[in-house]
Each structure stands twice: as C-alpha cells, then as structure tokens.
C-alpha positions in Angstrom: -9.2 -41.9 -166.1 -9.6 -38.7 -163.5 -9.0 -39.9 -159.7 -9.1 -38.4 -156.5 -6.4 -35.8 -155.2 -4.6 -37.2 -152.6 -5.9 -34.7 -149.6 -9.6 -35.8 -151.0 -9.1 -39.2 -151.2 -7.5 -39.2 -147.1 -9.9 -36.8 -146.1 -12.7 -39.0 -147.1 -11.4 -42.2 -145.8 -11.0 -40.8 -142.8 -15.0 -40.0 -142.8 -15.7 -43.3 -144.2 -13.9 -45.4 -141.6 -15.6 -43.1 -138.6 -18.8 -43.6 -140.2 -18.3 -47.5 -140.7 -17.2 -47.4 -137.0 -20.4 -46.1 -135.8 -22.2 -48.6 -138.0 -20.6 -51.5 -137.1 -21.4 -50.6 -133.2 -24.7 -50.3 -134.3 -24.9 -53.7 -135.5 -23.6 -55.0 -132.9 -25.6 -53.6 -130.2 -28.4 -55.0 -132.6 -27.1 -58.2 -132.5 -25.9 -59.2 -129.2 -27.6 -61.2 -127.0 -28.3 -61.3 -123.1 -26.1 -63.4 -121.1 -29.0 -65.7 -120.4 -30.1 -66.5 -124.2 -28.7 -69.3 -125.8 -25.9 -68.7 -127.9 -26.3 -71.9 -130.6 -28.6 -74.1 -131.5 -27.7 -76.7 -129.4 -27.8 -74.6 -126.3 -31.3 -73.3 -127.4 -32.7 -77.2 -128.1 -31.5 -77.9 -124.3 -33.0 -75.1 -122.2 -36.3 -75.8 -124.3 -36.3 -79.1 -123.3 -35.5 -78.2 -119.9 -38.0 -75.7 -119.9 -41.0 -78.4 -121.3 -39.7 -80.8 -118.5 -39.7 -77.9 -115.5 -43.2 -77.4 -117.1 -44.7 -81.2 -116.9 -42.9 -81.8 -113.4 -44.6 -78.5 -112.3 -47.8 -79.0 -113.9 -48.9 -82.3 -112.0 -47.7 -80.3 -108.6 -49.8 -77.5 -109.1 -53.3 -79.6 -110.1 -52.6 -81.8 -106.9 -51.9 -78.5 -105.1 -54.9 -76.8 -106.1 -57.3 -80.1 -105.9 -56.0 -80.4 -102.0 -57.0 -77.1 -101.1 -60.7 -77.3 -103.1 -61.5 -80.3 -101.0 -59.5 -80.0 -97.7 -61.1 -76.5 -97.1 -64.3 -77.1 -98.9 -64.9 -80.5 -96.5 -64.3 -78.8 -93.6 -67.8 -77.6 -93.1 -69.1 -80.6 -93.2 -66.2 -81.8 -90.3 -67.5 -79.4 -88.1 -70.6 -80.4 -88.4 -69.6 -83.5 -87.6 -67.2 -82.6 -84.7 -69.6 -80.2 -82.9 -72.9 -83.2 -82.5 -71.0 -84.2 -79.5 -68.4 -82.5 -79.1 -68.8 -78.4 -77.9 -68.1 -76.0 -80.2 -65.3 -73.6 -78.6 -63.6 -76.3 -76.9 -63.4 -78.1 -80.2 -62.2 -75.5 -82.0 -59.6 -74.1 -79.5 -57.9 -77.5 -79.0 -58.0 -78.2 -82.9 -56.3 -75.1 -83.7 -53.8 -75.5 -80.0 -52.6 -79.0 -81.9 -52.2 -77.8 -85.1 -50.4 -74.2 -84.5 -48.0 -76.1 -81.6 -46.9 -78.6 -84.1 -46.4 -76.4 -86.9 -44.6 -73.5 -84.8 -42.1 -76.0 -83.7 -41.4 -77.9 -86.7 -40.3 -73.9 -87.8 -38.5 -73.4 -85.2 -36.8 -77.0 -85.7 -36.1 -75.6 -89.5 -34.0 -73.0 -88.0 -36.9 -70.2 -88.5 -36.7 -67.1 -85.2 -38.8 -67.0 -82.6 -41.2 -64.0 -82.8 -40.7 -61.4 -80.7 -43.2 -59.3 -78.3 -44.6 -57.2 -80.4 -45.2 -59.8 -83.1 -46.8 -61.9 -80.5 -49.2 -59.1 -79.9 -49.7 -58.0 -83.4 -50.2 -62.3 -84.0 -52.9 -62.4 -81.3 -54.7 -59.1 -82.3 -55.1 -60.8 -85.9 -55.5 -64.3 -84.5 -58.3 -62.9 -82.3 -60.2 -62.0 -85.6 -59.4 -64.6 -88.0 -59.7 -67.6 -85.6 -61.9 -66.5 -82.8 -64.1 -64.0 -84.3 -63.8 -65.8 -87.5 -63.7 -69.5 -87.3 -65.3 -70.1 -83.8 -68.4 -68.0 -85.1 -68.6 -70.5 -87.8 -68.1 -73.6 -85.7 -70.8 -72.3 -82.8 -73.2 -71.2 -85.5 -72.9 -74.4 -87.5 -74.6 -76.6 -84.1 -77.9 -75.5 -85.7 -77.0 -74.4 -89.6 -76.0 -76.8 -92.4 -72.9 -77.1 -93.4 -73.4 -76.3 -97.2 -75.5 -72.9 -96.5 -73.0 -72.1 -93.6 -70.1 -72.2 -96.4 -72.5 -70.0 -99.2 -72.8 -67.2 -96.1 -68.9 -67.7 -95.7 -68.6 -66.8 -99.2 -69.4 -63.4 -99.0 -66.2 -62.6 -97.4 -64.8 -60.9 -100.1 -67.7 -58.9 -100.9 -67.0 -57.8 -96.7 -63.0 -57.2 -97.6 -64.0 -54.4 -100.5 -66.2 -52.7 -98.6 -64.3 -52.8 -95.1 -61.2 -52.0 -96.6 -62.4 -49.1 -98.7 -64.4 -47.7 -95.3 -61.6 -47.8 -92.7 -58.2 -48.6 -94.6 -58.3 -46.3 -97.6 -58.6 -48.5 -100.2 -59.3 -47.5 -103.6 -63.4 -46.8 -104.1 -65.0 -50.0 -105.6 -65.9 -49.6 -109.0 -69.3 -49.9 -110.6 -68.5 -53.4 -111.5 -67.3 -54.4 -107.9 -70.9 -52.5 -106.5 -72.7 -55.0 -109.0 -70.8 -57.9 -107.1 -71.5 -56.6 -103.9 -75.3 -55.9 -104.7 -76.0 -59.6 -106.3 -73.7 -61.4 -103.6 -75.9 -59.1 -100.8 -79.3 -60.0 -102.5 -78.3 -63.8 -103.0 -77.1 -63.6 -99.2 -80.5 -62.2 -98.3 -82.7 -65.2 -100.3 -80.3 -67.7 -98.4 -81.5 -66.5 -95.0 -84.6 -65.8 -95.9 -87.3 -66.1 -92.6 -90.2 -68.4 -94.4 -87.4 -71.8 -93.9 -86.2 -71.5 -90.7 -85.8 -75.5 -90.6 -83.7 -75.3 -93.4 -81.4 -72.8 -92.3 -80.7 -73.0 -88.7 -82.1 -71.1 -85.6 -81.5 -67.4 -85.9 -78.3 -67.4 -83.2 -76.6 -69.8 -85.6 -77.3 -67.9 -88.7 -76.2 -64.8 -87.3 -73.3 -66.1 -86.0 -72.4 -67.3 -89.4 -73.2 -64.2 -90.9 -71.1 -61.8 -88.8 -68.2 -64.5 -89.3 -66.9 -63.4 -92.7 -66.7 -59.5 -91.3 -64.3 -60.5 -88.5 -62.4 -63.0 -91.5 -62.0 -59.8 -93.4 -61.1 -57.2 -90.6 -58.4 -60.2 -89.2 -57.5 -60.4 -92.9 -56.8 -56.7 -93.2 -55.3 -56.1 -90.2 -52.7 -58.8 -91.0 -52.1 -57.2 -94.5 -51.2 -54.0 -93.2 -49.6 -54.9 -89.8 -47.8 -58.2 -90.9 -47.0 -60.0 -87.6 -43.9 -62.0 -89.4 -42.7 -62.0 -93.3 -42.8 -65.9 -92.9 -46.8 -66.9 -93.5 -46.3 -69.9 -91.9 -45.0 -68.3 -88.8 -48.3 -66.1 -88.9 -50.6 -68.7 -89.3 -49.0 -70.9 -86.7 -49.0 -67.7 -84.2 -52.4 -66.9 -85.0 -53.7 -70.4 -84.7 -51.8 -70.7 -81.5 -52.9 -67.7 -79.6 -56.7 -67.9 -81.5 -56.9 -71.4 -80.1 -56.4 -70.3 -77.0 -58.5 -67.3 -76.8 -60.9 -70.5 -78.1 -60.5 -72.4 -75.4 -60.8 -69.9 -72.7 -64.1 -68.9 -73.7 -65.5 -72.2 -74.0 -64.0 -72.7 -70.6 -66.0 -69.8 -69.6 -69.0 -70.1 -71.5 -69.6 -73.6 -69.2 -68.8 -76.0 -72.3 -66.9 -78.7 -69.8 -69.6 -80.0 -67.8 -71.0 -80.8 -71.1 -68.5 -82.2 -72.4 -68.2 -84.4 -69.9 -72.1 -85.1 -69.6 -72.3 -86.8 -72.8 -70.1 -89.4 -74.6 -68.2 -88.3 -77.4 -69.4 -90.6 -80.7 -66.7 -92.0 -83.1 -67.5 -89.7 -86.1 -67.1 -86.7 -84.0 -63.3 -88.3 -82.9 -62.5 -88.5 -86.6 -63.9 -85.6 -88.1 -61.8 -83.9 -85.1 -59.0 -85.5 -86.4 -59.4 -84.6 -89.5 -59.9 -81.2 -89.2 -56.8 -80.9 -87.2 -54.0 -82.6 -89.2 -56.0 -82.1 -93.2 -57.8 -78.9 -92.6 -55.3 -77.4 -91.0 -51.8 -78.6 -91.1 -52.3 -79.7 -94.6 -54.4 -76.8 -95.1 -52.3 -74.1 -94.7 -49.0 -75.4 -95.9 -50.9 -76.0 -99.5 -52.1 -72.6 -99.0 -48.8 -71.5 -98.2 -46.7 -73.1 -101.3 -49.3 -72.0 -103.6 -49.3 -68.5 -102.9 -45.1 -68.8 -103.8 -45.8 -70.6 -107.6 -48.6 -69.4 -108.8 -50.6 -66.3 -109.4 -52.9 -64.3 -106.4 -55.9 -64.6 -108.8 -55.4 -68.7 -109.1 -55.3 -69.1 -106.0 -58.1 -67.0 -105.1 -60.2 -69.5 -106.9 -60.7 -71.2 -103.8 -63.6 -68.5 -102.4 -65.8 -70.1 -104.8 -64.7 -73.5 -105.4 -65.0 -74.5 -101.8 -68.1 -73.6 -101.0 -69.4 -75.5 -104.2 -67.3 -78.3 -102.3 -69.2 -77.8 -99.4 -73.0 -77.6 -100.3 -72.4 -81.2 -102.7 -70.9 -82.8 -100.0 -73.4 -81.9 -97.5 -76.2 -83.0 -100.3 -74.5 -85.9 -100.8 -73.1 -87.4 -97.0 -75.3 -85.3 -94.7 -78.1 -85.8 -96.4 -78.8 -81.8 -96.4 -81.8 -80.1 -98.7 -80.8 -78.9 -102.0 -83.7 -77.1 -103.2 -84.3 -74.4 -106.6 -84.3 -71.7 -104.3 -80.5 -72.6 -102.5 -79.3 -72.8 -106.0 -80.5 -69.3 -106.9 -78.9 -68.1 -104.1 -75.6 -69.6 -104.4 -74.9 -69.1 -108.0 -75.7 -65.2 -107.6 -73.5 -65.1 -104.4 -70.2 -67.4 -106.3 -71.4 -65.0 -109.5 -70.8 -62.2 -107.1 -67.2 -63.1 -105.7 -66.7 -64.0 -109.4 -66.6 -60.4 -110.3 -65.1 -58.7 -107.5 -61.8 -60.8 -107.5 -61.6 -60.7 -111.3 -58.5 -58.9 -112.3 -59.3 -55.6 -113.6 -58.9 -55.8 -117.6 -55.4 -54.7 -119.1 -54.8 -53.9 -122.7 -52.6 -56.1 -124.1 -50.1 -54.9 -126.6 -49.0 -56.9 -129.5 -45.7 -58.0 -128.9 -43.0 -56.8 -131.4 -39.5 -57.6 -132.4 -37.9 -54.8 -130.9 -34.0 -53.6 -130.5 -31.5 -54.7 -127.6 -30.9 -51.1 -127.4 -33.1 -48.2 -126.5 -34.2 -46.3 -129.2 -32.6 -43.1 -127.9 -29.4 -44.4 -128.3 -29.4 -46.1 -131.7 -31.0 -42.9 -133.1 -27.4 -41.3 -133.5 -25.9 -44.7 -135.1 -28.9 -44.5 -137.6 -28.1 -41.1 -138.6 -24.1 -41.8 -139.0 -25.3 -44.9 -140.7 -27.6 -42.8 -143.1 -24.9 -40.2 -143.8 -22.1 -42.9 -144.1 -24.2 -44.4 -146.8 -24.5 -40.8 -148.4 -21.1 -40.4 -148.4 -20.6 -43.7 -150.1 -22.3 -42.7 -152.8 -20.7 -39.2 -153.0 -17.4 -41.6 -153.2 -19.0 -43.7 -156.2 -20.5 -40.5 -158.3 -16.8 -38.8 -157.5 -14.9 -41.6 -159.2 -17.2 -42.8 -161.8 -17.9 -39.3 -162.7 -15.1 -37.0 -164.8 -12.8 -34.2 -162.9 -12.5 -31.0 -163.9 -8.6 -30.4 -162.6 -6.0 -32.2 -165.1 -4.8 -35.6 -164.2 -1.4 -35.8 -163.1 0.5 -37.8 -165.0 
C-alpha cells in the first residue's frame, strides 16, 4: 500500500488542524448563547413560568389601569356640570386644582423628589397657564350653559389642534394625506355639533366658544411642555402646573366678581360632592393612573383615552343628566372619534418575518465559512491521496 511522505503527511496536518481550528470557532460562535438565555431545560421551564406569571399579575393591573382612567376622566364632564350649578366656575376650578397640586407636590417632596427651581417654576406656570387656565377653566366656564357630553365631543378635537399647531409653529413633520382626512372629517363633524339651528341643545354661543378655543390652548400647553419640559419627573409637572394654573384660576375668578356670588347663593349637596370628586378622582387619581401607564405600556394604548372618554362622557350625560341624544349628535361624534382614530394611528411598518439567524454577524463568520469550505476540500484531497496509488516507490 503507497502512503504519504513524511514532509506531506506534516505539512498537511498542520493545514488540517488550522483549518479544524477555525471551524470549531465557528461552531462555537454559532452555538453559544447570551448570558441571559437559559442554559438547560430546567432553567428555561422556570423563566417561562416566571414570565406567564409576570404576565397574569400585570395583565389585571393594566385593565384596572386603563378602565380608571376611561371613567375617571370621561365622568369628569359630567362633575363639572355638576360643580358649576352652584358653585362659580373659576373659583371652582382654581381651588380644585390648588388641593390637588398642594397634596400631590408634597407627598413628592416627602418621597425625597427636589424642589424645582426658578426657571422650572416659570417654565411650569407658562405651561400651566395653557393647560389649566386656558385649557381647563375654558371648559369649566363654558360648560355653565353647554352639556356635558357635547362639551367632551368638542374636547375631542384636540389632537386634530396638536397636528396642525405643531406642524405650523414647532416644525413638525407635514401631516400626511391620511392625517388631512382626519383633520377634514373631525373639522366637518365639529362643525354639525355646533351647528346654529339647536342652540338649546348646545349651549349659548359664549359657552360653545369657550369650549371650542379650549382644546387649542390644551394643545399649545401640551407642546410647549414637550419641548420645554419644566421637570423630567411628570408628576412634578403636573403638580407644578396644577399648582400655579389653580392659582392663575383663582385670581381671575377673584377678579371676574365670582365671590359675591358665591356667597349670594347656597352651595347644593351635589355640587359639594361632584367638587369632591373631581378633586381627589379626577385629579389625584387621575393623573397618577395617567402617570403609571405612560411607564408600562405603549404611547398609542394609552392614547386610547382621546376617544374613549368622550364616549364616557356623552352616555353618562344621556344616562344621569338626562341630556339629548339625537341622530344628528351621533353623526357628529362618530366622524369626530373616527377622526382622532386616524390621526393617532401609528403610521404602518412593514413587518419582516422573523428568521433563525446567527449569534454572530455575518461579516465575521464569512471567513470561518470559507476556512470551513477549504478545510473540507482539503479533507478530501487527504482521502483521494491515500486511497489513491503514488507514483514515487514505497519505502520499504
């Protein structure tokens, strides 16, 4: 039987082992695992299970989270209605967001949480002076005269307001065509909700102005806060802008003569407890829900509530305030919800198929697929060479 010379035969171990080298390092880095995986079965069976129970203790959190906000913010329309039969509007307001901003600040500060300083105070009072003042105590004055369920529909349209403020003055991104369709149908559904042939309906024309220019200072208080960000801590914000809204509130009720009638007429019971309410539910309650859900779940789930609430609101001012439900109120709110529907949509993504793919990058394994490729040719090189007869004499 012929064999290998003895230079050959080192010569191509030498190859062979290099090449096995590189091909065992490319299994490897095939093969190993992150740090986080499980490494056996076992440990795999216990982070499922304590990924399913994570899951169902979550899952019950979330559906109470989201179901508070829907009817805590959605009922308080019908609260103010409430509060404001005998009790005046701004002064209402002011001291319902005073309360509710003084005991949320200091339970923060009781947390441990910094006191603003100076300039966030001012940047907190700019924005609270939208939001609450421009946004809110529109609302509250304009809702002395316009139901509480077609106050909330005209409410609605605040997104619509945030797309087309934001792209006019803070260089957002144009709206696309899909976003203009949004804006037209929630603008026309707007238009049939106001329309001038009810005015029994829908409140005197001062209220439902009101209400109407209270989404625009929402959305300007809204952006401003975005881009100027009084604190990184949203509960700080909210309790600095209800804190120096409430004020600005109260000062202009003060000046807008709403004491001597406060004092001219006795406040009734429901007005007391829809006060009450609205203070500790709608907003202590309010905004910590809002809070903790913007931390576990996604911007677009919890952006839900733009339409849900106002939903909310018009049944429960059918349904407890007796308030008029008619074909034409249904028109207009389904094509103003259908509008915020599609403008805070996500835009679509293409989804790629998820494949089983390498630990590695694919740069770096192309070099151990090529050694791998010639270590296999040189394999069978080595096979042909010894099954195959030599033409130099054996040495014997």
């Amino acid at each position: 039987m012929q064999s290998l010379s003895l230079v050959d035969s080192v010569n191509l171990s030498a190859r062979t082992r290099v090449y096995l080298m590189q091909l065992a390092l490319f299994v490897r880095a095939q093969t190993c695992q992150n740090n986080k995986e499980p490494t056996s079965p076992e440990q795999a069976e216990y982070a499922m299970d304590d990924s399913a129970t994570e899951r169902s203790t979550r899952l019950p959190a979330l559906v109470a989270g989201f179901a508070t906000l829907y009817l805590l913010w959605g009922s308080t329309y019908l609260g103010i209605k409430f509060a404001v039969e005998t009790i005046p509007p701004l002064l209402m307001a002011g001291t319902r967001f005073l309360i509710s901003g003084s005991l949320l600040y200091l339970f923060l500060r009781g947390r441990g949480v910094a006191a603003p300083t100076p300039a966030q105070w001012r940047v907190g009072a700019w924005t609270g002076a939208l939001l609450l003042l421009g946004g809110n105590g529109l609302v509250t004055w304009g809702q002395q005269t316009v139901p509480s369920g077609r106050a909330a529909l005209l409410v609605a349209t605040t997104p619509l307001w945030m797309v087309l403020l934001a792209w006019i003055f803070y260089k957002a991104d144009r709206p696309t065509p899909r976003i203009w369709l949004g804006m037209l149908i929630g603008f026309l559904g707007t238009a049939l909700l106001i329309r001038p042939n009810a005015p029994t309906e829908g409140g005197s024309i001062f209220g439902t102005l009101a209400v109407l220019l209270a989404p625009v200072a929402w959305s300007l208080g809204s952006l401003e806060t975005r881009q100027r960000r009084p604190t990184e801590d949203i509960l700080l914000t909210s309790a600095m802008q209800m804190l120096t809204g409430g004020a600005m509130m109260f000062a202009l009720g003060s000046c807008l003569g709403e004491w001597p009638r406060l004092f001219e007429q006795t406040i009734s019971l429901r007005s007391l407890l829809a006060f009450g309410y609205l203070t500790i539910f709608g907003g202590l309650v309010g905004f910590t829900t809002y809070a903790w859900l913007l931390r576990v779940a996604s911007p677009t789930a919890v952006s839900t509530y733009a339409y849900v609430n106002p939903l909310v609101a018009v049944l429960l001012g059918w349904a407890v305030a007796g308030e008029s439900l008619n074909f034409l109120v249904g028109i207009a709110a389904t094509m103003i919800l259908g509008a915020v529907v599609l403008i805070t949509l996500p835009k679509r993504s293409v989804v790629a198929v998820s494949v089983a793919a390498p630990r590695v990058p694919l740069w770096r394994a192309l070099p151990a697929m090529m050694s791998f490729r010639r270590a296999a040719s040189n394999f069978s090189r080595v096979q042909k060479a010894i099954s195959a007869p030599s033409d130099r004499p054996s040495t014997q």
